[in-house]
C-alpha positions, 0 to 999 in steps of 0.5 A, spaced: 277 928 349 278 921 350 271 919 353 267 924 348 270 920 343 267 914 346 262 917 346 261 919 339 263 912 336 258 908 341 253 913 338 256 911 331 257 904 333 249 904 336 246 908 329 249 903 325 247 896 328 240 899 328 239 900 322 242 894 319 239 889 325 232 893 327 230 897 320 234 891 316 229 885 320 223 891 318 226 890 311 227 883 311 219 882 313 217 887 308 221 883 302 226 888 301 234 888 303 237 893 307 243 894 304 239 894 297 235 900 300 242 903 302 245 903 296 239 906 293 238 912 297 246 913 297 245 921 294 241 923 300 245 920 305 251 923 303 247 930 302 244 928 310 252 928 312 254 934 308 249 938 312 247 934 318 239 935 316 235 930 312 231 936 311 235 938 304 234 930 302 226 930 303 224 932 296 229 927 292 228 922 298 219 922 296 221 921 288 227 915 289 220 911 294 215 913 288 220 910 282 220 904 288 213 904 287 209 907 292 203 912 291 204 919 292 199 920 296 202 915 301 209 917 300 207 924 301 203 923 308 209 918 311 215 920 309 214 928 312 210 925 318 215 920 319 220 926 319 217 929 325 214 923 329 219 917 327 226 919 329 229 914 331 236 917 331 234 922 335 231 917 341 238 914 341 243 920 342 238 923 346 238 917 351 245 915 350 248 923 351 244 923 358 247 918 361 254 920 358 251 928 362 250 923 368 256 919 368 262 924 367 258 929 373 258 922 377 251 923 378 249 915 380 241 914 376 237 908 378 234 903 374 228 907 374 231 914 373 234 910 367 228 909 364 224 915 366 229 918 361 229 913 356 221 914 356 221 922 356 227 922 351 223 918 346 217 923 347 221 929 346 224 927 340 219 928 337 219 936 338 227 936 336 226 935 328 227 940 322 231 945 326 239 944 325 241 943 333 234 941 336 236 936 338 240 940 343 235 943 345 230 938 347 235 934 350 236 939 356 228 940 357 229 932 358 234 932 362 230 936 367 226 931 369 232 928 373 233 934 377 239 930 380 244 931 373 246 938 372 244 941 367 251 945 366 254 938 364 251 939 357 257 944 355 261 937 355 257 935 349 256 942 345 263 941 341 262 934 339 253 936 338 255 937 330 259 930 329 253 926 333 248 930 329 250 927 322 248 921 324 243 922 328 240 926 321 242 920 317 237 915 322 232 919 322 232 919 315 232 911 313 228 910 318 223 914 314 225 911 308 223 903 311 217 905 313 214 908 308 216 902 304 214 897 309 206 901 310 207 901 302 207 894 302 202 893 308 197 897 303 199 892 297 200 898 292 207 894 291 208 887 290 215 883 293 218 882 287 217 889 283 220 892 289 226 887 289 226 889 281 226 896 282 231 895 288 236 892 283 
């Protein structure tokens, strides 16, 4: 128990970090605050977490970035595009859970073996999204490309599968959010300061 739950706080600890370091310098570039955004959207990332799906979040999720000042053409092509090809949380516990498979089988994995799932991950991310445990799924298709990592070595993770997808819902779902709101802002349908404005 004691190596799945560092599991579950490193995936914890990795999500976190993400958001406020990565998707907070996109902000940050974009003209808005991280944190702000977060706050924000606070309704739809309690929802996510209750359910362990940011499918439930969409529809209120498109009208909060339309109040922020975002077309509804561009929210309503980049936030349900975004929600089958930007899935940022899903790359990282995909990639992260691999190698916890690896390690726990005492499979040794090259740098190059590494990077190979790290590139076949992302790809197949892409695939995991709407279904509730998916993500599950595409993590053991991914895992067959190193032949050497058992594939068997995924019923250690199936317990915890449920923990690590509420944050890995929550991921896909800010991510979504900056996105639109930095596209918004490469296409001048908001300025810096109404933006801010509506954030406050």
């Amino acid at each position: 128990l004691g190596p799945l739950l560092k599991l579950i706080l490193t995936f914890y600890a990795t999500s976190i970090l993400f958001v406020l370091v990565i998707m907070g310098l996109a902000a940050r570039v974009a003209g808005f605050g991280i944190i702000k955004f977060l706050l924000y959207i606070k309704e739809e990332m309690l929802l996510v977490l209750a359910t362990s799906s940011s499918e439930p979040a969409l529809p209120t999720l498109m009208r909060k970035l339309e109040n922020l000042g975002g077309s509804k053409p561009l929210v309503g092509l980049v936030v349900p595009t975004g929600y089958t090809f930007n899935t940022d949380g899903t790359s990282i516990y995909m990639t992260l859970t691999a190698l916890f498979v690896a390690q726990a089988t005492n499979t040794p994995l090259t740098l190059t073996q590494q990077l190979t799932i790290f590139a076949v991950a992302v790809l197949t991310s892409k695939g995991a999204s709407g279904v509730q445990g998916a993500s599950f799924i595409a993590l053991v298709a991914t895992l067959t490309v190193i032949p050497t990592i058992p594939v068997a070595g995924m019923a250690l993770v199936l317990g915890i599968d449920r923990f690590m997808s509420m944050f890995r819902a929550l991921v896909n779902m800010v991510g979504n959010g900056v996105a639109t709101l930095v596209v918004a802002r490469w296409e001048k349908e908001i300025d810096r300061e109404t933006l801010r404005r509506n954030l406050a």
